[in-house]
C-alpha positions in Angstrom: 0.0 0.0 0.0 1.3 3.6 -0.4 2.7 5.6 2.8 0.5 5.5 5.9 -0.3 8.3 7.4 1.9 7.9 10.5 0.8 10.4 13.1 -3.1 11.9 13.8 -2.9 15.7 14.5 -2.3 17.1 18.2 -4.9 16.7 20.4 -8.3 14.8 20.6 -8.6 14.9 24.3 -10.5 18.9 23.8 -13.1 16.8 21.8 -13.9 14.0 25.0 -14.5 17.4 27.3 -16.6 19.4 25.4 -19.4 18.3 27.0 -18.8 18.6 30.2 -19.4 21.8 31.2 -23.1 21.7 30.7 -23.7 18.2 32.0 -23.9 19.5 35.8 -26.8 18.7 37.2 -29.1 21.2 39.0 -30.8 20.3 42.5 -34.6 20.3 42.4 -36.8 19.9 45.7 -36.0 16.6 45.3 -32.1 15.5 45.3 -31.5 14.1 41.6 -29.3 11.0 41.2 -26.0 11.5 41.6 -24.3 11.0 37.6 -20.8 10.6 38.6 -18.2 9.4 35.9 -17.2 6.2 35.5 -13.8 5.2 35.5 -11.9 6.2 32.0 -8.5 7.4 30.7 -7.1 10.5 32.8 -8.0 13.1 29.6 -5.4 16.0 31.4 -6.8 19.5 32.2 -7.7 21.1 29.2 -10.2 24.2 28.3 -13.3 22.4 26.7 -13.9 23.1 23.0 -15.3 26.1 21.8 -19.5 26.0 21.9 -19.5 26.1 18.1 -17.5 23.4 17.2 -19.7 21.8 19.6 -23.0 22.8 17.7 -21.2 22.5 14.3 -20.4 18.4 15.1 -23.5 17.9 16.6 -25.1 18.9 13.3 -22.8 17.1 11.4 -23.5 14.0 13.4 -26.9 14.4 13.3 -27.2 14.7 9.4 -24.8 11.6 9.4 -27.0 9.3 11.4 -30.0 10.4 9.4 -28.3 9.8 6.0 -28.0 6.0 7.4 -31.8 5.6 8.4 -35.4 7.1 7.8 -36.4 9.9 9.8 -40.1 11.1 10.1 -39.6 14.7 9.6 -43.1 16.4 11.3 -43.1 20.1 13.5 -45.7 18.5 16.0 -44.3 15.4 16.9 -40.4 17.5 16.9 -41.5 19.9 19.2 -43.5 17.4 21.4 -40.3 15.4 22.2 -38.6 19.0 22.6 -40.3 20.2 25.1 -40.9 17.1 27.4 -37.0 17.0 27.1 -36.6 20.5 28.1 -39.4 19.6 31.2 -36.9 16.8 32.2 -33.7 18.8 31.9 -32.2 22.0 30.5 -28.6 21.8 30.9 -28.4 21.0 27.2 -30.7 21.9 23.9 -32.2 18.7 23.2 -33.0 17.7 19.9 -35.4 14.5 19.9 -36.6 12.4 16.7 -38.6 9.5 15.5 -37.0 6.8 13.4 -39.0 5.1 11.0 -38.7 1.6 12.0 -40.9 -1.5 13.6 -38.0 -1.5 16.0 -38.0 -1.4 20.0 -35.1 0.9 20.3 -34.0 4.3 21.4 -30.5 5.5 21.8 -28.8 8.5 22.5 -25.5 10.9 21.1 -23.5 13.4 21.8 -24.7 16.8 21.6 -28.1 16.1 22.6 -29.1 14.1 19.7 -32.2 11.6 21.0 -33.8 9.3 18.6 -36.6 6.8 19.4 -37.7 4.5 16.6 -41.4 4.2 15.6 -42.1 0.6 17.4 -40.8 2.1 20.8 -43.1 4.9 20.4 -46.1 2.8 19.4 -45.1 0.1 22.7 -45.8 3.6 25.4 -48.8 3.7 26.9 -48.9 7.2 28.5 -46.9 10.2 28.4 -45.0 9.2 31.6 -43.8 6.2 29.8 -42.5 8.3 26.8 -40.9 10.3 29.5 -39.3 7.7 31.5 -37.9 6.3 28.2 -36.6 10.0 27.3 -34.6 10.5 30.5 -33.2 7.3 30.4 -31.4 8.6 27.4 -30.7 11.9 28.6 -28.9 10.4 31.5 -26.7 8.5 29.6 -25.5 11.5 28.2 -25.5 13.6 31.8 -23.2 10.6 32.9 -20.8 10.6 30.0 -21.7 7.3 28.9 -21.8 7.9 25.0 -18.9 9.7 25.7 -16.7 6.9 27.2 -18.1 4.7 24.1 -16.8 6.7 21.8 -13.4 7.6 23.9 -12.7 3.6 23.7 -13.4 3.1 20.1 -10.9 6.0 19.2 -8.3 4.9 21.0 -8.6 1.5 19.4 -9.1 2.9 16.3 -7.4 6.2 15.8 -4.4 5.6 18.5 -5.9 8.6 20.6 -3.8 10.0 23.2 -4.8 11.6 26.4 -2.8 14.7 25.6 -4.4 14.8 21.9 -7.5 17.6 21.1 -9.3 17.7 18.1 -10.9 20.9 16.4 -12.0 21.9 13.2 -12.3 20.6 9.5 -9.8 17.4 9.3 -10.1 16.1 13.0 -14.2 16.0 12.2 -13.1 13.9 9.3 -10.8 11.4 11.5 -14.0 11.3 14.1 -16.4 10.4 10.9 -13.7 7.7 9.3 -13.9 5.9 13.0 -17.5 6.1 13.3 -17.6 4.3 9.7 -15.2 1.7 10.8 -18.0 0.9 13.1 -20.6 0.4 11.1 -21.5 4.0 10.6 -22.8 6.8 12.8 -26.4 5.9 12.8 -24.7 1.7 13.7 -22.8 2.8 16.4 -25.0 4.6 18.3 -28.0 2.7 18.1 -26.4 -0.5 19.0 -24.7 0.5 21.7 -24.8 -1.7 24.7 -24.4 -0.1 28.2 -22.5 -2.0 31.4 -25.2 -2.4 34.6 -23.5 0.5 36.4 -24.3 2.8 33.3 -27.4 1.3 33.0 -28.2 1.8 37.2 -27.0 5.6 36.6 -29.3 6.5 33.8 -32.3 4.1 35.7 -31.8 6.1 38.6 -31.9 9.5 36.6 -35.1 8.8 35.1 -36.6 8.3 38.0 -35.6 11.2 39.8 -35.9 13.8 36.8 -39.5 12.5 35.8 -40.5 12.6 40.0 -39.3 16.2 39.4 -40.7 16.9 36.6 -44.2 15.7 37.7 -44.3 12.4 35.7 -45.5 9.3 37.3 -42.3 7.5 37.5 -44.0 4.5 38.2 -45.2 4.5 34.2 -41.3 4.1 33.7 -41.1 0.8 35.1 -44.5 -0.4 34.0 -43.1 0.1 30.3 -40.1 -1.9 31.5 -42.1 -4.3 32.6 -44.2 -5.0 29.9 -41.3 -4.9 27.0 -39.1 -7.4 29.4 -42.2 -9.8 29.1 -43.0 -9.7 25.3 -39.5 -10.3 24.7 -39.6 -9.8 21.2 -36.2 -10.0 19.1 -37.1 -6.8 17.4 -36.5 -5.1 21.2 -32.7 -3.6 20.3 -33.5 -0.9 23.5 -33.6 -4.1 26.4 -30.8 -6.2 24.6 -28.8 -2.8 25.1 -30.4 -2.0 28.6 -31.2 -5.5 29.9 -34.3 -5.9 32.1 -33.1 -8.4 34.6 -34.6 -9.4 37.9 -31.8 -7.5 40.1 -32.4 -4.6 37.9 -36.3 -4.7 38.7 -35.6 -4.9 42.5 -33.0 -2.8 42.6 -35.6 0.0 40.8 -38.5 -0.6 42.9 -36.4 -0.1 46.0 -35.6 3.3 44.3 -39.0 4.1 43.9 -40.1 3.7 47.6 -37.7 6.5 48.6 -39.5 8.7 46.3 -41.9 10.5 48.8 -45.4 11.1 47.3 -46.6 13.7 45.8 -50.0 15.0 43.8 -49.5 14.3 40.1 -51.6 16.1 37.5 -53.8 13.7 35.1 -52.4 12.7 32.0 -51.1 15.5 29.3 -54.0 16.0 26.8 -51.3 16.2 24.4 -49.9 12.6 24.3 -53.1 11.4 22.7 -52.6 13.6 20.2 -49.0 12.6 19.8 -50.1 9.0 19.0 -52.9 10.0 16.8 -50.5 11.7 15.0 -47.9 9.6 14.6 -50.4 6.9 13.7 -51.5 9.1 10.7 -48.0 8.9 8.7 -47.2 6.7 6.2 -44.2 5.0 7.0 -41.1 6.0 4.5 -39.5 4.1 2.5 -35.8 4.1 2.8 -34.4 6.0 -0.1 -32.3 3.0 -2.1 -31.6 1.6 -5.8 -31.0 -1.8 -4.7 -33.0 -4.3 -6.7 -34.6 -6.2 -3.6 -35.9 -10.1 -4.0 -39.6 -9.1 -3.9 -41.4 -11.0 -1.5 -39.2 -14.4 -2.2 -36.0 -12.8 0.0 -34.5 -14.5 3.1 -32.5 -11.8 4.3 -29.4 -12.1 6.2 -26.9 -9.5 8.8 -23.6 -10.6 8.9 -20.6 -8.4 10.6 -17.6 -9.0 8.0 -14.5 -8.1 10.7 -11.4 -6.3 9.1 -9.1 -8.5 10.7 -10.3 -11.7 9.4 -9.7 -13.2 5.9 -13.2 -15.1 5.9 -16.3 -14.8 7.7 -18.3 -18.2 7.5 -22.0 -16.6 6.7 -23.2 -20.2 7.3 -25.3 -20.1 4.5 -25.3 -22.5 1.4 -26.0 -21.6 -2.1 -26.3 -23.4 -5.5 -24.7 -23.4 -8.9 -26.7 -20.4 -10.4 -27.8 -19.0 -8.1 -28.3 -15.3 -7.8 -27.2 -13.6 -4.8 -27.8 -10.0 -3.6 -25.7 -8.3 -1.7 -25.2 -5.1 0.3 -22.8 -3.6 2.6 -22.0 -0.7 5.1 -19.7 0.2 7.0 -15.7 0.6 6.7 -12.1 -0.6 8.0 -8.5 0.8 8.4 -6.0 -1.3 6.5 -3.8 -0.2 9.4 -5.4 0.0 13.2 -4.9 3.3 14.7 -4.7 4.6 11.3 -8.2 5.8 10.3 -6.7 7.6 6.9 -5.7 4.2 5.4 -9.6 3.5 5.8 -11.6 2.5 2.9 -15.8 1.1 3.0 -16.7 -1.8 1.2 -15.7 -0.8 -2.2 -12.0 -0.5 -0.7 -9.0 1.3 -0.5 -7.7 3.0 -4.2 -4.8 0.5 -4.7 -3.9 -2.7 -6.5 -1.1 -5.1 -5.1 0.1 -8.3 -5.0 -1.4 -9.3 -1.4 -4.7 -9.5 -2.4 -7.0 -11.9 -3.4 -8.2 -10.2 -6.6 -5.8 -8.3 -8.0 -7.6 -6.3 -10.6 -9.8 -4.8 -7.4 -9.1 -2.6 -4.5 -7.3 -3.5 -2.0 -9.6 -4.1 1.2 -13.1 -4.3 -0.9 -15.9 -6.8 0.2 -15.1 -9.8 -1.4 -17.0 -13.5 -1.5 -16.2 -17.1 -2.2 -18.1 -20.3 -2.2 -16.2 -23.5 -1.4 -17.5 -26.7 -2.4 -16.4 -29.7 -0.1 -15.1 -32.8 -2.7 -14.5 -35.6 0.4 -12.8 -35.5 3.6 -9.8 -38.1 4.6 -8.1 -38.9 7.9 -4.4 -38.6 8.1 -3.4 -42.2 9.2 0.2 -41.4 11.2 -2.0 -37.7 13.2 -5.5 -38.8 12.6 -6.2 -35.2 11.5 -8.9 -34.3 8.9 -8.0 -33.6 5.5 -10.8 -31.5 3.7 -10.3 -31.7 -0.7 -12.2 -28.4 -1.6 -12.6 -26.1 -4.4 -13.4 -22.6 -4.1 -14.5 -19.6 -6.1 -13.4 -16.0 -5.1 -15.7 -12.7 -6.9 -16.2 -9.1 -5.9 -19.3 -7.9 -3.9 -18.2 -4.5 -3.1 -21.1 -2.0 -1.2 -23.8 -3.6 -3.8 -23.5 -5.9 -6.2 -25.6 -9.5 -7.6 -23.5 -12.1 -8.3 -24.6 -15.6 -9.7 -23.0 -18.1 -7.3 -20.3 -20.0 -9.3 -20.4 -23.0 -8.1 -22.7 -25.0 -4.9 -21.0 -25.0 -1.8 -21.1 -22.8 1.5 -20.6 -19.2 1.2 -18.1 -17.0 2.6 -17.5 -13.2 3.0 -13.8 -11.6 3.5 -11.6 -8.7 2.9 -9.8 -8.5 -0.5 -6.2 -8.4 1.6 -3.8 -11.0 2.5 -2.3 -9.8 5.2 -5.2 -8.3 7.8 -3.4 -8.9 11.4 -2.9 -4.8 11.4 -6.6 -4.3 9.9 -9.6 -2.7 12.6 -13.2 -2.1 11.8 -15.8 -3.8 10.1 -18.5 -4.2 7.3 -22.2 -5.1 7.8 -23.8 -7.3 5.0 -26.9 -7.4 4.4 -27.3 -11.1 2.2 -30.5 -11.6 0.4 -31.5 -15.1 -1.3 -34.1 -16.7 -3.2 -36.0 -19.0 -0.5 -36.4 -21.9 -3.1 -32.5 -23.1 -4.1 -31.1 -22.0 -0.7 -29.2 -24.8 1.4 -28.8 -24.5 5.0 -26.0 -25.5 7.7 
């Protein structure tokens, strides 16, 4: 490969703190939960970053995120989310919107950014429910959790420092190439999975801020409740945030120490909220990609950078065709997020590399086809006669399956030890043809 970049400009630590100053809680008649940090890298004592590069990658992040999913776009239901987020805190301008998806999820970023999918809206029951959910998220933020996330995977990814800051133009672009080794902004954040102490601190701030904020906190863990039950697959926000018995007692015990108090009835508002949400047509994601109608099996794999082959455990036939699409992106040197490249690959042709008349790091496939199996009669090890076929997939791409055998995605590189990041594939078959393992 050409050069490497071999060293990330001075100073990403700026970036880590430039939160902080507006995540301080403020004391209410009733004592909030205490959203101490948890245990990170020392980041040194640095000035926080200006307030408009703070506003400026917000936006950025936000436009990201929503390039990567649909987003119903409606003033009502905007400023509806707004303001029960500015009831619940106002240390930070929250900007709260609905995703269009069947989904159980909600997740939070930095800068304020709350989204909730469609199904997690549709699952609340009252407006103290969609308020519990809400500052759940906000604490995250309050607590640094998102923050620490995203510390971890730039150190791993970029090499950060704690000395390093990052401001402006070209350190927004090293931020974006990480998030895109990860699957993406929108990926990263929505999948997320928090430790039980995060988890504990943001359970514990939802409780409090919705006591103070004259929700019925109660409607919190009711909604808990009732999603930890159903257990559906399609519930991202529980497999994130697990519900577990300790969890449950551990919450109810909080809620005793709440003393009572007079809540008003329910917000006439919320009904209207549902109604209209309930009137939207659900959006179509915006894509060219010439889906199986109603004969697809569809199938997620994570295809790592570090890896030569990722066994799909799928089998295909002679003939068959096969569509493919991918996400995501890798460095083709960890801790060196300018040698990354997404699915169609890095803009160089070598000799290490499966194909060589494609770019070095693309998606690429191969089917092998298993002729007999022997046992070695002096170790008693099994011998495996296969063929294989290798072909290009790239970010989208049908291929006809060149031969029947078990299918495999990988990264057109031979030497991938120093490789970080990964690509999400999205396979989709023909249900009559496909062979199982």
């Amino acid at each position: 490969m050409k050069n490497k970049i071999d060293r990330l400009n001075q100073g990403f630590a700026l970036f880590f703190l430039f939160l902080l100053p507006f995540f301080l809680l403020n004391c209410a008649s009733v004592e909030k939960a205490s959203l101490e940090r948890e245990e990170i890298p020392t980041l040194g004592t640095v000035s926080p970053i200006p307030v408009t590069y703070e506003e400026e990658y917000a936006r950025r992040l936000a436009s990201e995120i929503e390039k990567e999913t649909a987003v119903l776009e409606d003033e009502f239901i905007n400023e509806y989310l707004n303001e029960i987020g500015h009831r619940i805190d106002q240390s930070l301008r929250w900007s709260c919107k609905i995703i269009d998806s069947s989904e159980v999820n909600a997740f939070a970023a930095l800068g304020g950014l709350i989204y909730f999918s469609r199904g997690l809206i549709e699952a609340t029951e009252t407006e103290a429910e969609l308020a519990g959910v809400l500052a759940f998220e906000i604490g995250h933020v309050l607590a640094d959790h998102i923050y620490q996330h995203l510390y971890m995977r730039l150190k791993d990814n970029a090499d950060i420092t704690p000395d390093e800051i990052i401001t402006g133009e070209k350190d927004w672009e090293i931020i974006l190439q990480v998030l895109k080794m990860n699957g993406g902004a929108f990926t990263f954040f929505s999948e997320l999975k928090h430790s039980p102490s995060q988890v504990e601190k943001a359970d514990e701030f939802a409780l409090s801020s919705t006591y103070d904020a004259e929700f019925n906190p109660k409607d919190f863990v009711n909604l808990l409740s009732r999603l930890g039950e159903e257990r559906k697959p399609s519930n991202s926000w529980l497999i994130r945030n697990p519900w577990t018995k300790k969890r449950e007692e551990r919450i109810l015990s909080s809620l005793k120490l709440l003393p009572s108090i007079n809540l008003p009835e329910e917000h006439s508002r919320f009904a209207s909220f549902k109604a209209r949400l309930a009137s939207l047509t659900p959006l179509r994601k915006g894509t060219d990609f010439p889906l199986i109608e109603s004969q697809e099996i569809v199938h997620g794999i994570n295809v790592l950078g570090n890896e030569n082959w990722t066994d799909t455990g799928l089998g295909v036939m002679e003939g068959q065709e096969v569509y493919f699409r991918a996400t995501g992106g890798i460095s083709l040197q960890k801790g060196n997020p300018m040698a990354y490249c997404d699915p169609d690959g890095y803009e160089y042709r070598g000799i290490q590399q499966s194909l060589l008349n494609k770019n070095v790091g693309a998606l690429i496939g191969k089917v092998v086809h298993l002729l007999s199996i022997e046992i070695d009669e002096e170790t008693g090890e099994e011998i495996r006669n296969e063929i294989e076929e290798i072909f290009y997939v790239g970010r989208e791409n049908k291929v006809v399956m060149p031969l029947s055998g078990r299918l495999f995605l990988g990264i057109n590189e031979n030497v991938v030890g120093d490789n970080s990041g990964q690509f999400k594939a999205e396979i989709y078959l023909k249900k009559k043809g496909t062979v199982p393992f």
